[in-house]
C-alpha positions in Angstrom: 94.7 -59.3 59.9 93.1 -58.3 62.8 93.0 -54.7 63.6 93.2 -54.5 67.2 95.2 -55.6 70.0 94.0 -59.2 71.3 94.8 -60.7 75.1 94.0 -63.7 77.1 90.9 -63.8 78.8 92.8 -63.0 81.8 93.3 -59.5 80.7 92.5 -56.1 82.8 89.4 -54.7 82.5 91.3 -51.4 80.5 92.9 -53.9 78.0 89.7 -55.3 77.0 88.8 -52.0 76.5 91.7 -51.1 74.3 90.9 -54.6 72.4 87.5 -54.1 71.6 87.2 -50.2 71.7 90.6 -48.6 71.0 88.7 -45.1 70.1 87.5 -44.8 74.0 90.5 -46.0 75.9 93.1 -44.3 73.5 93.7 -40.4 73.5 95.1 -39.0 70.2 97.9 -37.8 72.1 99.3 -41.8 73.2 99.2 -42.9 69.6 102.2 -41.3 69.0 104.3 -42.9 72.2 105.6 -46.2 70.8 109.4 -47.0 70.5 110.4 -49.4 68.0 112.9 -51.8 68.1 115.0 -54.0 65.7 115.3 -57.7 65.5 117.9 -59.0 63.4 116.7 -62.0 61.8 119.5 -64.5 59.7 117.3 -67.8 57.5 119.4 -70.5 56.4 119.0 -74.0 55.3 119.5 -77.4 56.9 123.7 -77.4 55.3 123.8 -74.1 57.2 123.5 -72.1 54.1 122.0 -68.9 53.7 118.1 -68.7 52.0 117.9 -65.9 49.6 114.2 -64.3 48.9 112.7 -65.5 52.2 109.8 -63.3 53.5 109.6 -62.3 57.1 106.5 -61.2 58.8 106.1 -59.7 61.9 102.5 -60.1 63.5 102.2 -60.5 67.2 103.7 -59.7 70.5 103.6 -61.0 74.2 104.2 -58.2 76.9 105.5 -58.2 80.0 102.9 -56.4 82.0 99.8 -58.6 81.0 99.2 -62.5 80.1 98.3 -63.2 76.9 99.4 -62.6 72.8 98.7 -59.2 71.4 98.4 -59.1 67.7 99.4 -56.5 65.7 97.7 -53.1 66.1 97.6 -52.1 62.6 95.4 -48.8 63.6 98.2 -47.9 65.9 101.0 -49.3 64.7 100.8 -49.4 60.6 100.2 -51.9 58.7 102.3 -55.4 58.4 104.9 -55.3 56.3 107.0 -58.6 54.5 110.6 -58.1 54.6 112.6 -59.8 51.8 116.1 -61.9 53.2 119.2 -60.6 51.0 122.2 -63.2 50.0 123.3 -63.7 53.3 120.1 -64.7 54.1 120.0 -61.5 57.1 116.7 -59.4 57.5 115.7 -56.7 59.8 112.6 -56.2 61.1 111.2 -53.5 63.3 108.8 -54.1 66.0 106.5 -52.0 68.6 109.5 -52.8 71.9 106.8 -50.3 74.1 103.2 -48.9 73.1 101.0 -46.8 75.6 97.6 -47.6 75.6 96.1 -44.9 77.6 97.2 -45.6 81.0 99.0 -48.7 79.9 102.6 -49.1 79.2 103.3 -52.3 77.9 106.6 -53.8 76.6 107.6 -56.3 74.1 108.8 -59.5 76.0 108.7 -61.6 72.8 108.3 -60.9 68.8 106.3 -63.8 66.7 107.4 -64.0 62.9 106.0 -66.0 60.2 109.0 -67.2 57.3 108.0 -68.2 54.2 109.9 -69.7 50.9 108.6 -71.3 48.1 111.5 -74.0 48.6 111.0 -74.1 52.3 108.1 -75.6 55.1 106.7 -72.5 56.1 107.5 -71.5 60.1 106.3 -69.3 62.8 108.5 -68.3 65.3 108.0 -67.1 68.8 111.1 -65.2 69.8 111.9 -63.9 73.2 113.7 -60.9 73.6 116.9 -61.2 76.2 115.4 -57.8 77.7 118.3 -58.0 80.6 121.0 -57.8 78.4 122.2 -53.9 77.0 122.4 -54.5 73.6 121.0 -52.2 70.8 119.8 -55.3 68.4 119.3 -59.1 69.0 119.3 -61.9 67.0 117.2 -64.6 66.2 118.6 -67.4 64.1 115.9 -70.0 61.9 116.7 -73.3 60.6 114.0 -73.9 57.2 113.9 -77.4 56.1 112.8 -79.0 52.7 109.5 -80.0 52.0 108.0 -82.1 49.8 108.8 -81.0 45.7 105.7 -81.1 44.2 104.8 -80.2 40.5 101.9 -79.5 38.7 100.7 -79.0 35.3 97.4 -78.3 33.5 95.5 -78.8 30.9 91.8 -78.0 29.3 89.2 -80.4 28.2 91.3 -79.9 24.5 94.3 -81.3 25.9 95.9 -77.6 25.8 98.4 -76.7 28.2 96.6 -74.0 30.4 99.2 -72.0 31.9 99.3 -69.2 35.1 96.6 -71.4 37.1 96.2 -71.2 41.0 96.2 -73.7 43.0 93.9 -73.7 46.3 95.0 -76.4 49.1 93.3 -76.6 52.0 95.2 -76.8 55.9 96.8 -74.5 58.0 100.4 -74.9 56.3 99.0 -74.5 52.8 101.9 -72.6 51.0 101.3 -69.3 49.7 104.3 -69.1 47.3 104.2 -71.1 44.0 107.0 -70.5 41.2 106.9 -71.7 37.9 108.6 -74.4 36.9 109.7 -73.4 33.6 107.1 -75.2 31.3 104.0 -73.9 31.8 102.9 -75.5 35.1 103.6 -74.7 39.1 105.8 -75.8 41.5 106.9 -75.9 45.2 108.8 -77.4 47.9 107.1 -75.8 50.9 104.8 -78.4 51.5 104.8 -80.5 55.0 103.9 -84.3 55.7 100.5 -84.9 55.2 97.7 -85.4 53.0 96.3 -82.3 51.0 92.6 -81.8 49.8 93.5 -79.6 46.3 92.2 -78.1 43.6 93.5 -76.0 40.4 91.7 -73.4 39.2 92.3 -71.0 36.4 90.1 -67.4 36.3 89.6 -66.1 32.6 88.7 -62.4 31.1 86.9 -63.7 28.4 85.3 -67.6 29.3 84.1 -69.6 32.7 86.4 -70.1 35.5 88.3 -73.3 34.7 88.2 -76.7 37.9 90.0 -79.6 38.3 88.8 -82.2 40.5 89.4 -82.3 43.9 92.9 -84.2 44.2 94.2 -85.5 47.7 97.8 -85.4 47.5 100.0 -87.4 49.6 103.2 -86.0 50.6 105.8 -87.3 52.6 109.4 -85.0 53.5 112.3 -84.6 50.5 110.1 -86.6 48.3 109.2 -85.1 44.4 105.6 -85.8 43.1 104.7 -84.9 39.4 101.2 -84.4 38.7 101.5 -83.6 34.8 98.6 -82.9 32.3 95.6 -82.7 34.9 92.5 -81.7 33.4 90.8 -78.4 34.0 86.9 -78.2 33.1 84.5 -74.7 33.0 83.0 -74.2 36.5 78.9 -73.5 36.1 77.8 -70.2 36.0 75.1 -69.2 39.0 72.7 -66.4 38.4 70.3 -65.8 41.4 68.8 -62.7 42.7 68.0 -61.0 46.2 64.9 -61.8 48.3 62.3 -59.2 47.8 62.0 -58.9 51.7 65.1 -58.0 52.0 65.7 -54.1 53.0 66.3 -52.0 49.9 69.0 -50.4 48.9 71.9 -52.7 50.0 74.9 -51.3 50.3 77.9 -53.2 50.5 76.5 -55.9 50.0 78.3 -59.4 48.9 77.0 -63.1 48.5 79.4 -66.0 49.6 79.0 -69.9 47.8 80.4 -73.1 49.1 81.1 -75.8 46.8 81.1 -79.6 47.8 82.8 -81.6 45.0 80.9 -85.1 44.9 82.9 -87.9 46.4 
């Protein structure tokens, strides 16, 4: 997550400063003037029921005083946290209501959230705050719908089950939350309509990185597809070394691979 505090282009000279170079705009003495604020946040299903285990992030603002979305100031304002829903399906979650930024006052016109379930399309929600209204907490009330229910279960080029694997999908509403489905394998019902470039993949202490092929899923809303027994094969092993015209010692240092599976 980005760690400083991003408007529109439209933005005042002084806010770009504070975006780009919080350390010159921002005296140690304003870091400590923010008030926070509560949101009250309630999750339930389609049937009006109340999701359990739902995680709730916090991660941006929009202000009042200035255009434009201002994430999260992690520097300023700690880090994000994940709040967990309890049986009634209720979280809350605090927020940054006003931050000084030198000069700069600004205050929270609207709180974005991401909500996330393992049984449940993953959200984001731009709420805005009813700032004329004198009342100590608001809420904001989310409707999470079923995805498709997808299962998934592995094996290696033995035919042995291959349990705990990962499972990378590409797309912007990829889920991040896979439970296991009681035999060995994965499942989820967070995934959207749409078609899915994936791959399973299971990291080992002692042996090569196991690869399944790449698999385009189709999904399609409240439907169940069961993808059982699909094979897993060692990954190669790449051993290179750095340019000798490259400036020595490196520190920090990292190397980054992109693999293209054939058609």
């Amino acid at each position: 997550m980005n760690r400083t505090l991003r408007f529109s282009c439209q933005a005042l000279t002084c806010l770009l400063c504070v975006a780009f170079a919080p350390s010159k705009c921002v005296s140690n003495e304003d870091t400590d003037l923010i008030t926070w604020g509560e949101l009250r946040i309630v999750i339930k299903d389609e049937a009006g029921k109340p999701v359990t285990g739902a995680v709730v992030k916090a991660y941006a603002m929009r202000m009042i005083e200035q255009d434009g979305h201002g994430y999260w100031n992690e520097e300023k304002h700690g880090p994000l946290k994940n709040y967990l829903t309890a049986q009634d399906g209720l979280v809350i979650v605090r927020y940054p209501s006003k931050s000084v930024f030198g000069p700069i006052v600004l205050t929270t016109k609207s709180v974005s959230f991401l909500v996330r379930h393992s049984d449940y399309v993953q959200k984001v929600v731009h709420f805005d705050l009813a700032l004329d209204v004198d009342e100590p907490i608001e809420q904001a009330d989310v409707e999470l719908k079923k995805g498709c229910e997808l299962q998934l279960s592995a094996v290696d080029e033995n035919g042995a089950q291959v349990p705990d694997f990962g499972v990378m999908m590409a797309g912007p509403f990829a889920p991040e939350f896979w439970a296991d489905d009681g035999n060995g394998g994965r499942r989820t019902s967070a995934l959207s309509d749409g078609t899915w470039q994936t791959m399973l993949v299971k990291p080992q202490r002692d042996g090569p990185t196991l690869f399944s092929g790449l698999l385009p899923l189709r999904v399609r809303p409240s439907q169940a597809l069961r993808m059982r027994n699909v094979k897993l094969s060692p990954g190669a092993r790449i051993v290179g070394r750095l340019s000798s015209n490259v400036p020595r010692p490196v520190v920090g240092g990292y190397v980054s691979t992109t693999s293209v599976p054939k058609p």
